[in-house]
C-alpha positions as CSV (number, residue, x, y, z in Angstrom):
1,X,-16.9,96.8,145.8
2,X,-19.9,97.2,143.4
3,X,-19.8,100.3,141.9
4,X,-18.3,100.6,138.1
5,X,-15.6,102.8,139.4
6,X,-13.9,100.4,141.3
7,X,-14.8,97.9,139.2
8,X,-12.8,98.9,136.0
9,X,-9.4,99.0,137.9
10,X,-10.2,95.3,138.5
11,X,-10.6,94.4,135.0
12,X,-7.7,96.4,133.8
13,X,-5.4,94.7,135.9
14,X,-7.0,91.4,135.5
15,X,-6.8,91.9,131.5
16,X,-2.8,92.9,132.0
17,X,-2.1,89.7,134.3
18,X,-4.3,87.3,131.8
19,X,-2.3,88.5,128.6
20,X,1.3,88.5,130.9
21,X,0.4,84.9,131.6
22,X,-0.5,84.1,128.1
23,X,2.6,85.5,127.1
24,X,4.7,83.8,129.8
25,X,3.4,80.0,129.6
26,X,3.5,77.9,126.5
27,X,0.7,76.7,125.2
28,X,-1.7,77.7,122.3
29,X,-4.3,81.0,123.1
30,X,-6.0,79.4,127.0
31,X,-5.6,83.0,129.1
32,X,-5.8,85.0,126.2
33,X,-9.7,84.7,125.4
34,X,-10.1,86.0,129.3
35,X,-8.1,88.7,128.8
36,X,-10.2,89.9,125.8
37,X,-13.5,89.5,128.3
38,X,-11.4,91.2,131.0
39,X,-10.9,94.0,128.6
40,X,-14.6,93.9,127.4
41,X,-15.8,94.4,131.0
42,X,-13.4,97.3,131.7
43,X,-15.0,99.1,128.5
44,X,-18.4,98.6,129.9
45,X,-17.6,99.7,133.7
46,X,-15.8,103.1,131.5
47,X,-19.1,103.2,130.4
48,X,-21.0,103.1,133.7
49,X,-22.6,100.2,133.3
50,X,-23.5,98.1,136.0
51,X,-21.3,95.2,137.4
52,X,-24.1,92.4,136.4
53,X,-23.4,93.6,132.9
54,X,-20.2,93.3,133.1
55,X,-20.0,89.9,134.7
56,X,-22.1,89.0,131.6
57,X,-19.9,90.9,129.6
58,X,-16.9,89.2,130.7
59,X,-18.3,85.5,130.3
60,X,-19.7,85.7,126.8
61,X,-16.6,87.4,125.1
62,X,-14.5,85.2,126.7
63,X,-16.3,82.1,125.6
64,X,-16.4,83.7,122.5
65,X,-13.0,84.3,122.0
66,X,-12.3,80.8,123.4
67,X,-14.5,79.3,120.4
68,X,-13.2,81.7,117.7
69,X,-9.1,80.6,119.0
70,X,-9.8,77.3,119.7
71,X,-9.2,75.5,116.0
72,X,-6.3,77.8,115.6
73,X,-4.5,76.7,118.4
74,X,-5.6,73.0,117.5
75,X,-4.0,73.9,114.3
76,X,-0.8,75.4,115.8
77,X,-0.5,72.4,118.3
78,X,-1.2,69.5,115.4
79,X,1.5,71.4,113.1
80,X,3.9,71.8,116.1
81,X,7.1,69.6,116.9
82,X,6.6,70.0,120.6
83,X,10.2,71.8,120.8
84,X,10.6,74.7,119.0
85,X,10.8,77.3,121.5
86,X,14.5,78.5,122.4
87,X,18.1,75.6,122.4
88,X,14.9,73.0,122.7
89,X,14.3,73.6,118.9
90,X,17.9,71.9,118.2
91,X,16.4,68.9,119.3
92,X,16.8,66.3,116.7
93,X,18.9,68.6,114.4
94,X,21.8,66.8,112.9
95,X,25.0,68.6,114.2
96,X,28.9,68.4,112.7
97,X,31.9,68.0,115.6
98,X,34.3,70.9,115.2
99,X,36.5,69.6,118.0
100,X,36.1,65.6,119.0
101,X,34.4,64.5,121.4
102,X,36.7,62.8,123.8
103,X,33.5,60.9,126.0
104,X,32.9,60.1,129.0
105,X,31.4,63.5,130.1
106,X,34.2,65.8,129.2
107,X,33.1,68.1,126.2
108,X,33.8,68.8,122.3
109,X,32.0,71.4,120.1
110,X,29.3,70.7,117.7
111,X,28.3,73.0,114.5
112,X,24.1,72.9,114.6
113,X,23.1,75.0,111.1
114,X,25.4,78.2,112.1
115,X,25.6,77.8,115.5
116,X,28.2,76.3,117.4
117,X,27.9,74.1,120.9
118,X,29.5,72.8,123.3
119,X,28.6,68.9,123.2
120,X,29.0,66.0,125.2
121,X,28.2,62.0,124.3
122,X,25.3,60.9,125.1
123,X,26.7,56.9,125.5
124,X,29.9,58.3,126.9
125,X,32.3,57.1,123.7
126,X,34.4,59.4,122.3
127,X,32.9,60.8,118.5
128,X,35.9,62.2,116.3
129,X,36.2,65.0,114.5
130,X,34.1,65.8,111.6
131,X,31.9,62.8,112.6
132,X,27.8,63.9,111.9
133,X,25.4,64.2,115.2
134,X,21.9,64.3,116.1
135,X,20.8,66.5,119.2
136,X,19.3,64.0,121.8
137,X,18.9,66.4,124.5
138,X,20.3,70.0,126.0
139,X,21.5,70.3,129.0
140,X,21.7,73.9,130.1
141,X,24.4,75.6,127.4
142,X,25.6,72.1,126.0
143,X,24.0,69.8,123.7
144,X,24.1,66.0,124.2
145,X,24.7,64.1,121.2
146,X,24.7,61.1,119.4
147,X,26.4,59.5,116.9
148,X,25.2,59.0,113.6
149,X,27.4,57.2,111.1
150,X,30.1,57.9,108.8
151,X,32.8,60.4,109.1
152,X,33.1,63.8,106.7
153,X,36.0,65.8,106.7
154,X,36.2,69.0,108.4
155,X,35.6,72.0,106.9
156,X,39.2,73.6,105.6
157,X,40.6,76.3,108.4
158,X,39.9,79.8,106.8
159,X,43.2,81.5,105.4
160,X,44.6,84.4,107.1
Protein backbone atom coordinates (compact mmCIF):
# COMPACT_ATOMS: atom_id res chain seq x y z
CA UNK A 1 0.00 0.00 0.00
CA UNK A 2 2.35 2.78 -1.13
CA UNK A 3 1.07 4.30 -3.98
CA UNK A 4 -1.00 7.77 -3.54
CA UNK A 5 -4.09 6.19 -4.87
CA UNK A 6 -4.56 4.00 -2.16
CA UNK A 7 -3.24 6.20 0.09
CA UNK A 8 -5.85 9.07 -0.03
CA UNK A 9 -8.75 6.68 0.86
CA UNK A 10 -6.70 6.17 4.06
CA UNK A 11 -6.55 9.71 4.98
CA UNK A 12 -10.07 10.48 4.14
CA UNK A 13 -11.34 8.02 6.33
CA UNK A 14 -8.86 8.67 8.98
CA UNK A 15 -9.79 12.55 8.74
CA UNK A 16 -13.78 11.51 9.16
CA UNK A 17 -12.99 9.10 12.26
CA UNK A 18 -10.52 11.88 13.93
CA UNK A 19 -13.21 14.72 13.67
CA UNK A 20 -16.29 11.93 14.70
CA UNK A 21 -14.11 11.36 17.69
CA UNK A 22 -13.54 14.91 18.40
CA UNK A 23 -17.02 15.50 18.16
CA UNK A 24 -18.03 12.45 20.31
CA UNK A 25 -15.60 12.81 23.45
CA UNK A 26 -15.42 15.82 25.65
CA UNK A 27 -12.58 17.53 25.98
CA UNK A 28 -11.02 20.76 24.38
CA UNK A 29 -9.63 20.36 20.40
CA UNK A 30 -7.00 16.77 21.07
CA UNK A 31 -8.27 14.65 17.72
CA UNK A 32 -9.13 17.60 15.96
CA UNK A 33 -5.47 18.99 14.98
CA UNK A 34 -5.05 15.15 13.44
CA UNK A 35 -7.86 15.37 11.50
CA UNK A 36 -6.75 18.70 9.88
CA UNK A 37 -3.19 16.69 9.01
CA UNK A 38 -5.31 13.72 8.01
CA UNK A 39 -7.05 16.07 5.62
CA UNK A 40 -3.69 17.77 4.56
CA UNK A 41 -2.29 14.46 3.54
CA UNK A 42 -5.33 13.35 1.56
CA UNK A 43 -4.89 16.81 -0.51
CA UNK A 44 -1.31 15.90 -1.22
CA UNK A 45 -1.95 12.07 -2.23
CA UNK A 46 -5.01 14.02 -4.70
CA UNK A 47 -2.18 15.59 -5.86
CA UNK A 48 0.11 12.55 -6.56
CA UNK A 49 2.49 13.21 -4.31
CA UNK A 50 4.44 10.62 -2.83
CA UNK A 51 3.50 8.90 0.58
CA UNK A 52 6.91 10.35 2.35
CA UNK A 53 5.34 13.62 1.66
CA UNK A 54 2.46 13.02 2.98
CA UNK A 55 3.67 11.38 6.18
CA UNK A 56 5.46 14.72 6.49
CA UNK A 57 2.52 16.39 5.61
CA UNK A 58 0.43 14.83 8.07
CA UNK A 59 2.92 15.41 11.15
CA UNK A 60 3.70 19.04 10.67
CA UNK A 61 0.04 20.29 10.16
CA UNK A 62 -1.00 18.41 12.90
CA UNK A 63 1.57 19.74 15.24
CA UNK A 64 0.65 22.84 13.90
CA UNK A 65 -2.80 22.80 14.44
CA UNK A 66 -2.08 21.34 17.94
CA UNK A 67 0.07 24.60 18.76
CA UNK A 68 -2.27 27.04 17.11
CA UNK A 69 -5.59 25.17 19.38
CA UNK A 70 -3.76 24.58 22.29
CA UNK A 71 -4.20 28.08 24.31
CA UNK A 72 -7.68 28.07 23.18
CA UNK A 73 -8.69 25.05 24.66
CA UNK A 74 -6.50 26.04 27.76
CA UNK A 75 -8.77 29.00 27.67
CA UNK A 76 -12.08 27.03 27.18
CA UNK A 77 -10.96 24.56 29.94
CA UNK A 78 -9.79 27.45 32.65
CA UNK A 79 -13.26 29.38 31.86
CA UNK A 80 -15.15 26.00 32.12
CA UNK A 81 -17.36 24.75 35.22
CA UNK A 82 -16.50 21.11 34.41
CA UNK A 83 -20.38 20.39 33.93
CA UNK A 84 -22.00 22.22 31.41
CA UNK A 85 -22.75 19.65 28.88
CA UNK A 86 -26.41 18.26 28.86
CA UNK A 87 -28.80 17.65 32.86
CA UNK A 88 -24.95 17.87 34.26
CA UNK A 89 -25.09 21.70 33.65
CA UNK A 90 -28.01 21.89 36.48
CA UNK A 91 -25.50 20.99 38.76
CA UNK A 92 -25.28 23.48 41.50
CA UNK A 93 -28.32 25.42 40.18
CA UNK A 94 -30.71 26.49 42.93
CA UNK A 95 -34.07 24.71 42.13
CA UNK A 96 -37.88 25.61 43.75
CA UNK A 97 -40.09 22.30 44.89
CA UNK A 98 -43.41 22.32 42.98
CA UNK A 99 -44.58 19.25 44.78
CA UNK A 100 -42.76 18.24 48.36
CA UNK A 101 -40.43 16.13 48.69
CA UNK A 102 -41.75 13.40 50.91
CA UNK A 103 -37.83 11.69 51.48
CA UNK A 104 -36.60 8.79 51.94
CA UNK A 105 -36.19 7.95 48.13
CA UNK A 106 -39.63 8.46 46.90
CA UNK A 107 -39.80 11.61 44.54
CA UNK A 108 -41.17 15.36 44.41
CA UNK A 109 -40.68 17.82 41.48
CA UNK A 110 -38.29 20.65 41.40
CA UNK A 111 -38.56 23.97 39.07
CA UNK A 112 -34.59 24.52 37.79
CA UNK A 113 -34.88 28.08 35.73
CA UNK A 114 -37.94 26.79 33.37
CA UNK A 115 -37.49 23.41 33.58
CA UNK A 116 -39.22 21.16 35.72
CA UNK A 117 -37.69 17.67 37.53
CA UNK A 118 -38.43 15.04 39.19
CA UNK A 119 -36.30 15.30 42.59
CA UNK A 120 -35.40 13.24 45.29
CA UNK A 121 -33.44 14.25 48.87
CA UNK A 122 -30.30 13.81 48.94
CA UNK A 123 -30.20 13.22 53.15
CA UNK A 124 -33.50 11.33 52.74
CA UNK A 125 -35.75 14.18 54.80
CA UNK A 126 -38.66 15.26 53.49
CA UNK A 127 -38.31 19.19 51.85
CA UNK A 128 -41.80 20.93 51.67
CA UNK A 129 -43.26 22.71 49.15
CA UNK A 130 -41.94 25.87 47.95
CA UNK A 131 -38.79 25.19 50.02
CA UNK A 132 -35.45 26.49 47.68
CA UNK A 133 -32.89 23.59 46.38
CA UNK A 134 -29.46 23.31 45.11
CA UNK A 135 -28.75 20.42 42.47
CA UNK A 136 -26.17 18.04 44.17
CA UNK A 137 -26.24 15.45 41.62
CA UNK A 138 -28.50 13.81 38.56
CA UNK A 139 -29.33 10.64 38.55
CA UNK A 140 -30.60 9.50 35.13
CA UNK A 141 -34.00 11.77 34.57
CA UNK A 142 -34.17 12.95 38.34
CA UNK A 143 -32.29 15.53 40.15
CA UNK A 144 -31.01 14.95 43.70
CA UNK A 145 -31.33 17.77 45.92
CA UNK A 146 -30.60 19.59 48.87
CA UNK A 147 -32.04 21.76 51.04
CA UNK A 148 -31.15 25.20 51.32
CA UNK A 149 -32.96 27.36 53.88
CA UNK A 150 -35.98 29.20 54.23
CA UNK A 151 -39.29 28.54 52.73
CA UNK A 152 -41.02 30.87 49.77
CA UNK A 153 -44.43 30.47 48.85
CA UNK A 154 -45.47 28.75 45.80
CA UNK A 155 -46.12 30.34 42.81
CA UNK A 156 -50.20 31.13 42.54
CA UNK A 157 -51.99 28.22 40.28
CA UNK A 158 -52.69 29.89 36.90
CA UNK A 159 -56.58 30.75 36.47
CA UNK A 160 -58.60 28.97 34.06
Amino acid sequence: MSSPEDWRWVWLVAAVFLTAGEMATPGSFFLFPFAVGALAAAGLAFADVGVTGEWIAFIAVSVAALAALRPIARKLDIDGDGHGIGSRRLIGQNATVLDEIPGHGELGMVRVHREEWRAESYDGSPIPTGAVVRVAEIEGTRVIVLPLGEITPPPPAPRS
